[in-house]
C-alpha positions as CSV (number, residue, x, y, z in Angstrom):
1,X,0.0,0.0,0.0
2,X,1.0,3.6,-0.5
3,X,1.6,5.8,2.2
4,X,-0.5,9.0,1.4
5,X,0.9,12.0,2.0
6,X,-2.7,13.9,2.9
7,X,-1.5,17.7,3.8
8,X,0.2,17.4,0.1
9,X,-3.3,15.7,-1.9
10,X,-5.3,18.3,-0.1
11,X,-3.6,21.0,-0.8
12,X,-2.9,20.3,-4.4
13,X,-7.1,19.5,-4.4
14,X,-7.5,23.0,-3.4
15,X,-5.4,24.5,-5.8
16,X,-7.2,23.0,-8.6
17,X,-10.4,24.6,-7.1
18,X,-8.5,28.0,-6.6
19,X,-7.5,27.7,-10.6
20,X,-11.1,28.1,-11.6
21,X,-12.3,30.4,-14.1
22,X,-15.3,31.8,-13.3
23,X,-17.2,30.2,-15.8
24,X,-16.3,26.4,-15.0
25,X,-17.1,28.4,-11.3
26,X,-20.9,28.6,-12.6
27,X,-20.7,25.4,-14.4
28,X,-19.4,23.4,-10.9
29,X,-21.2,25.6,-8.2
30,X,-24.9,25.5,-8.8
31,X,-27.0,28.6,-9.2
32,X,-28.7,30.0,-6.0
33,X,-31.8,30.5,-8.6
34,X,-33.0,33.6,-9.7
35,X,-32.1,37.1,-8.8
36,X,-35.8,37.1,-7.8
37,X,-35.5,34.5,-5.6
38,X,-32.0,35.6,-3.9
39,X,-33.9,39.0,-3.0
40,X,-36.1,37.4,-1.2
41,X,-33.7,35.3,0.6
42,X,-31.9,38.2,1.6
43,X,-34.8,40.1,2.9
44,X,-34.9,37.0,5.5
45,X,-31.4,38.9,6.7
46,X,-30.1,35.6,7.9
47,X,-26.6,37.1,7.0
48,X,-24.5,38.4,9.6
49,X,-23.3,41.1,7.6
50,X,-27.1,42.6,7.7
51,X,-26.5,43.1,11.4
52,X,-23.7,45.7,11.1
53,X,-25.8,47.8,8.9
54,X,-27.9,50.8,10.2
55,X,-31.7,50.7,9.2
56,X,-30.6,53.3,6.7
57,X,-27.7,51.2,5.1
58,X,-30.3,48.3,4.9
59,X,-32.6,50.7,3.2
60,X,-30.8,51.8,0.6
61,X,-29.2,48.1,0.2
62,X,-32.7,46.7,-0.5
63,X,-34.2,49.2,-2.8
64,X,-31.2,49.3,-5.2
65,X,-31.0,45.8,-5.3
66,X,-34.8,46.1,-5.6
67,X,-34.0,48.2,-9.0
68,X,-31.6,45.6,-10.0
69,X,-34.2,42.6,-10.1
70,X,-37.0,44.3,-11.6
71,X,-35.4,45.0,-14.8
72,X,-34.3,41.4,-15.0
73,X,-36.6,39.4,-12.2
74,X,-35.5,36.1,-14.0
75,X,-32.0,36.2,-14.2
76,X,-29.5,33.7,-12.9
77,X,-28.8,34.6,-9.5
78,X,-24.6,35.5,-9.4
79,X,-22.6,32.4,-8.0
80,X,-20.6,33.5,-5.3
81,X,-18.2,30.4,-4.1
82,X,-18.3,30.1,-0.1
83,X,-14.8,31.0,1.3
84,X,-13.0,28.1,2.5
85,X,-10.9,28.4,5.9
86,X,-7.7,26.5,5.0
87,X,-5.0,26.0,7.8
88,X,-1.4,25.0,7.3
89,X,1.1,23.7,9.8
90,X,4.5,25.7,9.9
C-alpha cells in the first residue's frame, strides 16, 4: 500500500479549485436561482453582515437591489463560491 501523504493531496485539491475560471465556477457551483429569488432570501437577513448595517444602510441596500431585479426578475442569481478556511502547519 501507498503511504499518502494527505496535507500534500489536499492541498494540491485546493489548488485546482482556486484555478477556476469563473465560468467552469458557474458550471461546478450550482445557481442559487434567480435574482428574484435571492432578494427574497436576503430580505430574511439571515446574513451576519445585515446586522452591522444601520436601518438606513439596509434601506438603501434593498431598494437598489430592488432596482436591479425588476429589470431582469428572472436572471441567474450571481454564484458567489463560499470561502473556505484553509489552515497549514508551519
Amino acid at each position: 500500500m501507498r503511504r499518502i501523504d494527505y496535507d500534500t493531496e489536499q492541498h494540491q485539491d485546493y489548488a485546482r479549485g482556486r484555478a477556476l475560471s469563473e465560468q467552469q465556477m458557474q458550471a461546478w457551483i450550482p445557481s442559487a436561482g434567480t435574482r428574484e429569488d435571492m432578494l427574497e432570501r436576503l430580505r430574511l437577513r439571515t446574513h451576519s453582515f445585515c446586522g452591522q448595517l444601520s436601518p438606513e444602510e439596509l434601506e438603501t441596500g434593498f431598494r437598489s437591489l430592488e432596482q436591479a431585479v425588476a429589470a431582469d426578475p428572472g436572471a441567474p442569481a450571481p454564484v458567489f463560491p463560499q470561502p473556505l478556511l484553509t489552515l497549514e502547519r508551519p
